[in-house]
PyMOL Python script that loads the backbone (N, CA, C, O; Angstrom):
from pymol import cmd

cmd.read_pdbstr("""\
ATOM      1  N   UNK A   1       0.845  -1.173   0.000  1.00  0.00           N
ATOM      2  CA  UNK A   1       0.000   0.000   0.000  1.00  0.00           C
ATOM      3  C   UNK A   1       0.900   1.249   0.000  1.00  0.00           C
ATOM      4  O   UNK A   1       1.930   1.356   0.665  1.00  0.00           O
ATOM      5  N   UNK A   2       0.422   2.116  -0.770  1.00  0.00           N
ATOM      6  CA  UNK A   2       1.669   3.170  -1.034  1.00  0.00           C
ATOM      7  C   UNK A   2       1.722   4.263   0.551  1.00  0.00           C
ATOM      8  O   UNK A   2       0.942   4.047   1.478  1.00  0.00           O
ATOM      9  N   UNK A   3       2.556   5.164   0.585  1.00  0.00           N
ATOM     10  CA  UNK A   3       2.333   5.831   1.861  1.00  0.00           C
ATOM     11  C   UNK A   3       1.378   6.638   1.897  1.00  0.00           C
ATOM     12  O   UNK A   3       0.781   6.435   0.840  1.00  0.00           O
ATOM     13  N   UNK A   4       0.683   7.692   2.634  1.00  0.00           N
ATOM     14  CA  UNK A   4      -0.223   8.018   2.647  1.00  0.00           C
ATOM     15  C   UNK A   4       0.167   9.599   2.377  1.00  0.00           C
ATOM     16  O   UNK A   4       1.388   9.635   2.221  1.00  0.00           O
ATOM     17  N   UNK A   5      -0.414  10.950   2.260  1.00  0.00           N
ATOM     18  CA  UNK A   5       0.511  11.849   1.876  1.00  0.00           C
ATOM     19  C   UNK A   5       0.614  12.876   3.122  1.00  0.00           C
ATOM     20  O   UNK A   5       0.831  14.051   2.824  1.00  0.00           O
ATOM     21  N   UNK A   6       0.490  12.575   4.362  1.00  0.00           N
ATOM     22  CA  UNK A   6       0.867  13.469   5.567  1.00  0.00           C
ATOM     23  C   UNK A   6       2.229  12.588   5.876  1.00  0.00           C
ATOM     24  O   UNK A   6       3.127  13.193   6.461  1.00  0.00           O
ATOM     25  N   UNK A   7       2.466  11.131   5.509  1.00  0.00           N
ATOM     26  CA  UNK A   7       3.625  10.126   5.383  1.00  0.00           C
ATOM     27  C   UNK A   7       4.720  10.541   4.619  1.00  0.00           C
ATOM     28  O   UNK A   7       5.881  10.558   5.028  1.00  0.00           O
ATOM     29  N   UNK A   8       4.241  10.964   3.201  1.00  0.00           N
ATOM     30  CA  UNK A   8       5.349  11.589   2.230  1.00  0.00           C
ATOM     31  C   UNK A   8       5.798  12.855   2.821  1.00  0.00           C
ATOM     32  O   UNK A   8       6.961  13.197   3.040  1.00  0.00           O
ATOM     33  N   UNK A   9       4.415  13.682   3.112  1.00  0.00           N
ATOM     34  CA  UNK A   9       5.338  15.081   3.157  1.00  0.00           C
ATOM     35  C   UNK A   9       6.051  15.275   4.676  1.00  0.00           C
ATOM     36  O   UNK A   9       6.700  16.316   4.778  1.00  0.00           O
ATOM     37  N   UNK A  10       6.014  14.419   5.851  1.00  0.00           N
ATOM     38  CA  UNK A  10       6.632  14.451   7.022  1.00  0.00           C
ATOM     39  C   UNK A  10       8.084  13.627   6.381  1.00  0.00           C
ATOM     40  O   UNK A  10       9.144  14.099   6.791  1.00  0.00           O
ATOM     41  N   UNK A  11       8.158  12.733   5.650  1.00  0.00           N
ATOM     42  CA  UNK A  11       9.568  12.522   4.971  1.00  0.00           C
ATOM     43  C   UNK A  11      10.170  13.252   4.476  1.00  0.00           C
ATOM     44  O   UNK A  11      11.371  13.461   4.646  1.00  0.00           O
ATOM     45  N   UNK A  12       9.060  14.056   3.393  1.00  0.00           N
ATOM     46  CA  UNK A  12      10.552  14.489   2.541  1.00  0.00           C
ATOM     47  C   UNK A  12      10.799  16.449   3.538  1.00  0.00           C
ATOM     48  O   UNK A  12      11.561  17.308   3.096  1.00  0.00           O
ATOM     49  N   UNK A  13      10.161  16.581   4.484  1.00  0.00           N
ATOM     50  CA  UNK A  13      10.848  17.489   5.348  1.00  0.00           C
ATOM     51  C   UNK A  13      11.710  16.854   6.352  1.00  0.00           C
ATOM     52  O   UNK A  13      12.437  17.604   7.003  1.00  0.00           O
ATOM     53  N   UNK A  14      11.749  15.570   6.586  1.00  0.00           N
ATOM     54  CA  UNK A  14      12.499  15.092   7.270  1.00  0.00           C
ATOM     55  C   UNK A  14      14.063  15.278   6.462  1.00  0.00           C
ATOM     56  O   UNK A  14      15.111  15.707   6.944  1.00  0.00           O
ATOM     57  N   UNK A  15      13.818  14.847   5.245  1.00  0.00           N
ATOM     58  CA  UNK A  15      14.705  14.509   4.466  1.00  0.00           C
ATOM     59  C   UNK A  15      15.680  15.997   4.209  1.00  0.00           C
ATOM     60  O   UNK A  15      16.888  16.143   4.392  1.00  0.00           O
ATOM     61  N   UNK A  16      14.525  17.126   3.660  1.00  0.00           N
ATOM     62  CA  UNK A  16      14.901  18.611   3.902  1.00  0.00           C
ATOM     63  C   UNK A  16      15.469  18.906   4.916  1.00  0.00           C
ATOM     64  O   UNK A  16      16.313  19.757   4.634  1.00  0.00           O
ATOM     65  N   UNK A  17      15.482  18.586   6.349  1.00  0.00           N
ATOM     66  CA  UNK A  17      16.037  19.197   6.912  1.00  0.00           C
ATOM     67  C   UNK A  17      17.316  18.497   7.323  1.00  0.00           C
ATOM     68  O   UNK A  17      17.915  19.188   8.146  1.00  0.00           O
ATOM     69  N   UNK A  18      17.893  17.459   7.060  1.00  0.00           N
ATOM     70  CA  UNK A  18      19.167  16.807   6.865  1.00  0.00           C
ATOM     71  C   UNK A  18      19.965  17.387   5.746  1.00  0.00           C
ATOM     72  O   UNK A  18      21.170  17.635   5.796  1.00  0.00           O
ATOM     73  N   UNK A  19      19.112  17.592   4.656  1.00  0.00           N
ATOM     74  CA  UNK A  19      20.380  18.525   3.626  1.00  0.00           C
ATOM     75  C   UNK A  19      20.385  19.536   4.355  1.00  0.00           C
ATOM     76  O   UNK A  19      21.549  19.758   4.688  1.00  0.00           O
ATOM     77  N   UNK A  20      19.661  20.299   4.797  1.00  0.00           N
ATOM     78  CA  UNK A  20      19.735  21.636   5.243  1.00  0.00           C
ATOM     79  C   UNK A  20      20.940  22.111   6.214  1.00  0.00           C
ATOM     80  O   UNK A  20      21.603  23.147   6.162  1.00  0.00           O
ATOM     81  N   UNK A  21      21.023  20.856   7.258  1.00  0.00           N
ATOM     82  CA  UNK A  21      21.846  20.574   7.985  1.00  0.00           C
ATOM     83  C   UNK A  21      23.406  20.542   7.672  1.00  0.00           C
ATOM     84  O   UNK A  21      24.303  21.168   8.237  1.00  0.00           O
ATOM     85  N   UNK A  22      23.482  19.635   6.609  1.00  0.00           N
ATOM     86  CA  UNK A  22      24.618  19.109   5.952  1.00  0.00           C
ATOM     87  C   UNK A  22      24.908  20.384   5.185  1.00  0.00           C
ATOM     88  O   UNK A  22      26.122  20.589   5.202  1.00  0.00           O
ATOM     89  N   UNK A  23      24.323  21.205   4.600  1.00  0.00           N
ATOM     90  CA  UNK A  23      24.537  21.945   3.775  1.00  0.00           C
ATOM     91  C   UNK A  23      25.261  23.273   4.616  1.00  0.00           C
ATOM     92  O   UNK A  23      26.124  23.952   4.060  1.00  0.00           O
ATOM     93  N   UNK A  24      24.808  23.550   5.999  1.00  0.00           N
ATOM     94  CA  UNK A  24      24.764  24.028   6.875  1.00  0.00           C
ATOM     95  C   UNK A  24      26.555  24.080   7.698  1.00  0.00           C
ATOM     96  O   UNK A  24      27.243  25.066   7.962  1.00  0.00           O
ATOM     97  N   UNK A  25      26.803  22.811   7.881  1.00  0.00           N
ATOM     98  CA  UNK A  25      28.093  22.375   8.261  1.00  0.00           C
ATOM     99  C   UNK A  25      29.144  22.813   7.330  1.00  0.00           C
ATOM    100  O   UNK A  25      30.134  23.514   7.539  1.00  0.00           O
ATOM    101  N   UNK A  26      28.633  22.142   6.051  1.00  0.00           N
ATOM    102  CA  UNK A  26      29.745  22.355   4.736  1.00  0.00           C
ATOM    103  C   UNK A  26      29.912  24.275   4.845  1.00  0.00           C
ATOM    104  O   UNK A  26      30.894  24.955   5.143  1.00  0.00           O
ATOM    105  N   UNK A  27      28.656  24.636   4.504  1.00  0.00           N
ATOM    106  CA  UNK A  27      29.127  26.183   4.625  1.00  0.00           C
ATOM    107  C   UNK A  27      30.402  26.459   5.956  1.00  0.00           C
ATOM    108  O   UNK A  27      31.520  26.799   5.572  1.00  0.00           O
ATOM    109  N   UNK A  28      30.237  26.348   6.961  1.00  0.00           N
ATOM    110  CA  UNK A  28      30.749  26.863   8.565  1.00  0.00           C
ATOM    111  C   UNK A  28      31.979  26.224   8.015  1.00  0.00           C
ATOM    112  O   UNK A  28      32.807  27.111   8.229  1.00  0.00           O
ATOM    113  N   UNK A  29      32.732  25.081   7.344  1.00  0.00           N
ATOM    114  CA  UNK A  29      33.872  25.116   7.170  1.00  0.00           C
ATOM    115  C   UNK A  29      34.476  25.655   6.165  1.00  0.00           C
ATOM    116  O   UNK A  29      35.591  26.161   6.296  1.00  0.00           O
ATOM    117  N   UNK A  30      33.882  25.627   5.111  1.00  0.00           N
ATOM    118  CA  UNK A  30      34.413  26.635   4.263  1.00  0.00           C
ATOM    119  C   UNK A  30      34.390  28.251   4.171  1.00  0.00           C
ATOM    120  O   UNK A  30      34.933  29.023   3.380  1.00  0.00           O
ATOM    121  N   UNK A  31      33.724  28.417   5.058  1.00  0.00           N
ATOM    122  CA  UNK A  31      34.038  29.814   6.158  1.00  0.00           C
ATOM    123  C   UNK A  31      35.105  29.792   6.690  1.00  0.00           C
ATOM    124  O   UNK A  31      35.742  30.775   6.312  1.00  0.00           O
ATOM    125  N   UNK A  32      35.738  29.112   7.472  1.00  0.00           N
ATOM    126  CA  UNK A  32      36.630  28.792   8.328  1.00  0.00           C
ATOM    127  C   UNK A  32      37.657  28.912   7.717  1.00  0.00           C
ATOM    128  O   UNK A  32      38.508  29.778   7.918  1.00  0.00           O
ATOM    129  N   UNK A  33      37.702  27.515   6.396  1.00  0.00           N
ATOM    130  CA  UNK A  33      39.194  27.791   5.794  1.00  0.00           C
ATOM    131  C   UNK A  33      39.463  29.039   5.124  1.00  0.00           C
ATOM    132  O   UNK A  33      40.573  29.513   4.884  1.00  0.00           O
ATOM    133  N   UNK A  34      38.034  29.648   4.775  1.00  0.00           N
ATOM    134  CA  UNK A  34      38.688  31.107   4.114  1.00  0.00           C
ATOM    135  C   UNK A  34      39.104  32.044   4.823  1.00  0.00           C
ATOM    136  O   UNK A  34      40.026  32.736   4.392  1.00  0.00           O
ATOM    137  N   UNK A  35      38.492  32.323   6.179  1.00  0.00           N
ATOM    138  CA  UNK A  35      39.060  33.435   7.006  1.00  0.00           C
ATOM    139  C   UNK A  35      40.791  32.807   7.154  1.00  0.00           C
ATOM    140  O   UNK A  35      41.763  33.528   6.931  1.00  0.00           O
ATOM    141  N   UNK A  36      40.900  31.240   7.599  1.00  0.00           N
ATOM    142  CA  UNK A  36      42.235  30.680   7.415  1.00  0.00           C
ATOM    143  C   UNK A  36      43.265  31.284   6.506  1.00  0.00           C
ATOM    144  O   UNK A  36      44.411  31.660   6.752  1.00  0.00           O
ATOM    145  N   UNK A  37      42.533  31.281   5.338  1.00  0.00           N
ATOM    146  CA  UNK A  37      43.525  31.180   4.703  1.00  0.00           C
ATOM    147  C   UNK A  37      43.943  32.611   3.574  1.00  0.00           C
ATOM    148  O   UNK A  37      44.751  32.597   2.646  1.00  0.00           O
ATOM    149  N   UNK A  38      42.847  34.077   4.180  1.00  0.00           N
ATOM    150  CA  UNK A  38      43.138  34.955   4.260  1.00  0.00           C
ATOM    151  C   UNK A  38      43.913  35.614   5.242  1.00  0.00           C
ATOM    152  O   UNK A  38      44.368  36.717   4.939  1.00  0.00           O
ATOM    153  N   UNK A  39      44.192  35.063   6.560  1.00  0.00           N
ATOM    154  CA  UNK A  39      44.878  35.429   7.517  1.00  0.00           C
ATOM    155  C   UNK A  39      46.417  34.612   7.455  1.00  0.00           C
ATOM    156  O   UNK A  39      47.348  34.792   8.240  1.00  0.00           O
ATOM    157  N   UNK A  40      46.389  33.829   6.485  1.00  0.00           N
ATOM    158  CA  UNK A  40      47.946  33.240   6.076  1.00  0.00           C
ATOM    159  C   UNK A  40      48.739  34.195   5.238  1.00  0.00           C
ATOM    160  O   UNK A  40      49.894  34.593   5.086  1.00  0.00           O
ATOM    161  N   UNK A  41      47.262  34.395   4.669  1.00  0.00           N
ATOM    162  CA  UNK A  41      48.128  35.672   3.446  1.00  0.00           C
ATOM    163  C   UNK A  41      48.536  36.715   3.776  1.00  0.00           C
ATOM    164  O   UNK A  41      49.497  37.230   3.204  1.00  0.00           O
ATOM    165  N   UNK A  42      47.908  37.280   4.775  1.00  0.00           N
ATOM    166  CA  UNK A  42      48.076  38.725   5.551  1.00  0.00           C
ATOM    167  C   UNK A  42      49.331  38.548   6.271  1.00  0.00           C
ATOM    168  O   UNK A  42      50.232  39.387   6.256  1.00  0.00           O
ATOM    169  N   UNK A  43      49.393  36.984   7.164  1.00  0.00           N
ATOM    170  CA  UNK A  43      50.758  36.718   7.767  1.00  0.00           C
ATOM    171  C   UNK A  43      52.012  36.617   6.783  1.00  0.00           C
ATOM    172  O   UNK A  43      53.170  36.611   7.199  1.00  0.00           O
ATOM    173  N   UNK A  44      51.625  36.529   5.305  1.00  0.00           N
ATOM    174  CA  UNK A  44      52.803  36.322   5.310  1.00  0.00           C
ATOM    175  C   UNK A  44      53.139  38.098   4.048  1.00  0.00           C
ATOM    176  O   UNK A  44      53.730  38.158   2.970  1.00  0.00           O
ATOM    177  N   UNK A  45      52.678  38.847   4.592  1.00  0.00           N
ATOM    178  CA  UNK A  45      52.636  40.115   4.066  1.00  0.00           C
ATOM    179  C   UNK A  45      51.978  40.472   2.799  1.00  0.00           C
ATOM    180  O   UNK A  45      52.520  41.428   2.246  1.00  0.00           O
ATOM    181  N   UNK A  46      51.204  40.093   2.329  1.00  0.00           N
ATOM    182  CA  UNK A  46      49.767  40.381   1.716  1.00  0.00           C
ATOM    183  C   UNK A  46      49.424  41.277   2.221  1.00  0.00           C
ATOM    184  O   UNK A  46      49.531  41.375   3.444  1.00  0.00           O
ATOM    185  N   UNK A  47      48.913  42.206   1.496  1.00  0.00           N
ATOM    186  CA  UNK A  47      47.877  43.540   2.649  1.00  0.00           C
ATOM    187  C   UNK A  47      46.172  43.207   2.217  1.00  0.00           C
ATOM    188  O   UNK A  47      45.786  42.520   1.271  1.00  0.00           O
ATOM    189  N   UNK A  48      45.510  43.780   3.024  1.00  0.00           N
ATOM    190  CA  UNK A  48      44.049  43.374   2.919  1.00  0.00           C
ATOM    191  C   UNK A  48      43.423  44.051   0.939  1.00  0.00           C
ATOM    192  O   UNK A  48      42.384  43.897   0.298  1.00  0.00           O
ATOM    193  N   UNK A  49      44.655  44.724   0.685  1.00  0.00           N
ATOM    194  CA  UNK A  49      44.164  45.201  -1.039  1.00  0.00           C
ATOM    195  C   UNK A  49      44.243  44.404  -1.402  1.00  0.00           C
ATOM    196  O   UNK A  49      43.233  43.835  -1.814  1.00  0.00           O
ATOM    197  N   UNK A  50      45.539  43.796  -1.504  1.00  0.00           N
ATOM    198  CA  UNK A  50      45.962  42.221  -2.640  1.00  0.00           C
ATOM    199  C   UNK A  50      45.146  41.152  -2.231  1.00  0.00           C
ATOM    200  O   UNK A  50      44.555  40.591  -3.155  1.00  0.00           O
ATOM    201  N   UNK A  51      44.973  40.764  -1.222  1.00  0.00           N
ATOM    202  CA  UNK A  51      43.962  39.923  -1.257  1.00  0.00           C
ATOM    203  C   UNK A  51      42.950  39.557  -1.602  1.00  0.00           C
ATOM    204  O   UNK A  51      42.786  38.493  -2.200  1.00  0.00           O
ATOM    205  N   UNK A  52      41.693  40.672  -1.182  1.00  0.00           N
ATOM    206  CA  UNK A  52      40.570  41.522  -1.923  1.00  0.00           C
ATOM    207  C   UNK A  52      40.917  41.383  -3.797  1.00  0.00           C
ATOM    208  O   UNK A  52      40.190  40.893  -4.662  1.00  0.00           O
ATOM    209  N   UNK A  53      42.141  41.951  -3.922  1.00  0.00           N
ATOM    210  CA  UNK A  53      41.975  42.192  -5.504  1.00  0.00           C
ATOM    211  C   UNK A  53      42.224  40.202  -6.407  1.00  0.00           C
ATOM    212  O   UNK A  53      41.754  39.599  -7.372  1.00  0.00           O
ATOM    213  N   UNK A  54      43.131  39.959  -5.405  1.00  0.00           N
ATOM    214  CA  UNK A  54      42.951  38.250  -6.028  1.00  0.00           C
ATOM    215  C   UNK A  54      41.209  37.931  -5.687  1.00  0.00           C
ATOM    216  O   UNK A  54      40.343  37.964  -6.561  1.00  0.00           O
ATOM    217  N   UNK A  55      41.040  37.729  -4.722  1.00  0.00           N
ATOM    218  CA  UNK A  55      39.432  37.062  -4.363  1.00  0.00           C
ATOM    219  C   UNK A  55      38.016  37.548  -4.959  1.00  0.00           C
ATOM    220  O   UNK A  55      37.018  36.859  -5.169  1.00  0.00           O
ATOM    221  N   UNK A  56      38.239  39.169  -5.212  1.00  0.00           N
ATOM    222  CA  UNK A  56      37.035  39.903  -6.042  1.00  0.00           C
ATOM    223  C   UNK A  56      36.456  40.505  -4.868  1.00  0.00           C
ATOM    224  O   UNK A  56      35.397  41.130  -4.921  1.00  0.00           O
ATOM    225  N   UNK A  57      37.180  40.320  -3.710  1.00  0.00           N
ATOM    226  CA  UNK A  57      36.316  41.420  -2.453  1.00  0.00           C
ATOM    227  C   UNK A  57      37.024  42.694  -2.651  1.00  0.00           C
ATOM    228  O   UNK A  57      38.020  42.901  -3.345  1.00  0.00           O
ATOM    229  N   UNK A  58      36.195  43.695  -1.765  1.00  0.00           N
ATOM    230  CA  UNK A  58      36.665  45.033  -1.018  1.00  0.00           C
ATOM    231  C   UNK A  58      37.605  44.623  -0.196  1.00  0.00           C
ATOM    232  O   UNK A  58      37.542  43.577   0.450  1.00  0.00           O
ATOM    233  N   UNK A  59      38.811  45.674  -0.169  1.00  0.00           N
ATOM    234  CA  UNK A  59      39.603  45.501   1.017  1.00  0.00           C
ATOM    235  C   UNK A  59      38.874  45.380   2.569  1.00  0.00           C
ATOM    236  O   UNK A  59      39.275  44.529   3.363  1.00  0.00           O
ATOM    237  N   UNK A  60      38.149  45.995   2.793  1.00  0.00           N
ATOM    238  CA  UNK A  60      37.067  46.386   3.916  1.00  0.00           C
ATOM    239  C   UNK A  60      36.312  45.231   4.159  1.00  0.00           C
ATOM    240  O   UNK A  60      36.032  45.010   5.337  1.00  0.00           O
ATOM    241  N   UNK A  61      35.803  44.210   3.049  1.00  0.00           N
ATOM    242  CA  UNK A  61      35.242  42.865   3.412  1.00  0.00           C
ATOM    243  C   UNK A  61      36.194  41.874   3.922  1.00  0.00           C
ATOM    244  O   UNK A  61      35.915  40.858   4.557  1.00  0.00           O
ATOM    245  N   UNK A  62      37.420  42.316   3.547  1.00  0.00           N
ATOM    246  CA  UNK A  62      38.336  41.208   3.786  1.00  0.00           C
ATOM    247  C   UNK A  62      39.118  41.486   5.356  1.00  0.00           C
ATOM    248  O   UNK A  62      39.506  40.521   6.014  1.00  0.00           O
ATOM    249  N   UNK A  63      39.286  42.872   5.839  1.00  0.00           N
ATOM    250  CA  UNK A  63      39.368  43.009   6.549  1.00  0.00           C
ATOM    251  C   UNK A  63      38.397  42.241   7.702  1.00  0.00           C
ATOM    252  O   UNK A  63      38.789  41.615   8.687  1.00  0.00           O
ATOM    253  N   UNK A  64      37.137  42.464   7.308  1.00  0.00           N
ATOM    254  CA  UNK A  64      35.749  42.197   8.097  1.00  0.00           C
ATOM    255  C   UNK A  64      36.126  40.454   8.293  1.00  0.00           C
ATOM    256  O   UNK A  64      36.389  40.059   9.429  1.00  0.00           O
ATOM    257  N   UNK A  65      36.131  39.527   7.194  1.00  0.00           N
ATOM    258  CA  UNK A  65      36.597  38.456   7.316  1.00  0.00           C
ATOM    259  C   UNK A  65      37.356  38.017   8.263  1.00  0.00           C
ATOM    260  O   UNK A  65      37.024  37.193   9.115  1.00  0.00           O
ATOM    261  N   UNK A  66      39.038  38.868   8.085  1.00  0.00           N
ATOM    262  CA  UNK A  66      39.382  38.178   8.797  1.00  0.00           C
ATOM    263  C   UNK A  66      39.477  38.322  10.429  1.00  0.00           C
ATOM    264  O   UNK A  66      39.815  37.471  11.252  1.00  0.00           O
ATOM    265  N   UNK A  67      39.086  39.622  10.614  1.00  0.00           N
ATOM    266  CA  UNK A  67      38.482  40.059  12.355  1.00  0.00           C
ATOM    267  C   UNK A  67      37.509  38.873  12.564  1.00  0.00           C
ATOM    268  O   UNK A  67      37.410  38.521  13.739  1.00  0.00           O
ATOM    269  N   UNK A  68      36.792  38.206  11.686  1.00  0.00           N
ATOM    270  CA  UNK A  68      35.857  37.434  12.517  1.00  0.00           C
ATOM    271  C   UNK A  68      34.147  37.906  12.314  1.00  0.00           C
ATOM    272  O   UNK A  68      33.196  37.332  12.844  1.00  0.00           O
ATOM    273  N   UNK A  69      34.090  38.912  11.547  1.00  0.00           N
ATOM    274  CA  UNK A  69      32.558  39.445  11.388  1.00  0.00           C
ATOM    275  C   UNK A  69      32.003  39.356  10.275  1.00  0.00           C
ATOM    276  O   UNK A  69      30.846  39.751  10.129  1.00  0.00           O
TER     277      UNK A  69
END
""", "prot")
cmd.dss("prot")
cmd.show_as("cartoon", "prot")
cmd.util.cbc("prot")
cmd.orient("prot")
């Protein structure tokens, strides 16, 4: 007997909110490695222009980045 459709649609939000999740995580690290790995560049004398001008940000976003905001 097939499922019933308060059955389907409590699945496939079940299902929604596991990508959502996952999708969720993946973002927060690839956040991470970028503030990372704008603050490598800065360490190793990069200024917040060159960076910005490789990545396609404002100096001012990249700044913001890598403070943490």
């Amino acid at each position: 007997m097939p499922p019933n459709p308060k059955s389907k649609a409590l699945d496939a939000a079940r299902r929604a909110q596991a990508d959502f999740e996952k999708t969720q995580e993946q973002l927060e690290r690839h956040v991470h490695t970028r503030r990372e790995s704008f603050e490598r560049a800065k360490a190793a004398g990069a200024t917040l222009r060159e960076i910005g001008e490789v990545v396609g940000l404002h100096h001012t976003r990249v700044g913001q980045i890598v403070r943490g905001e």
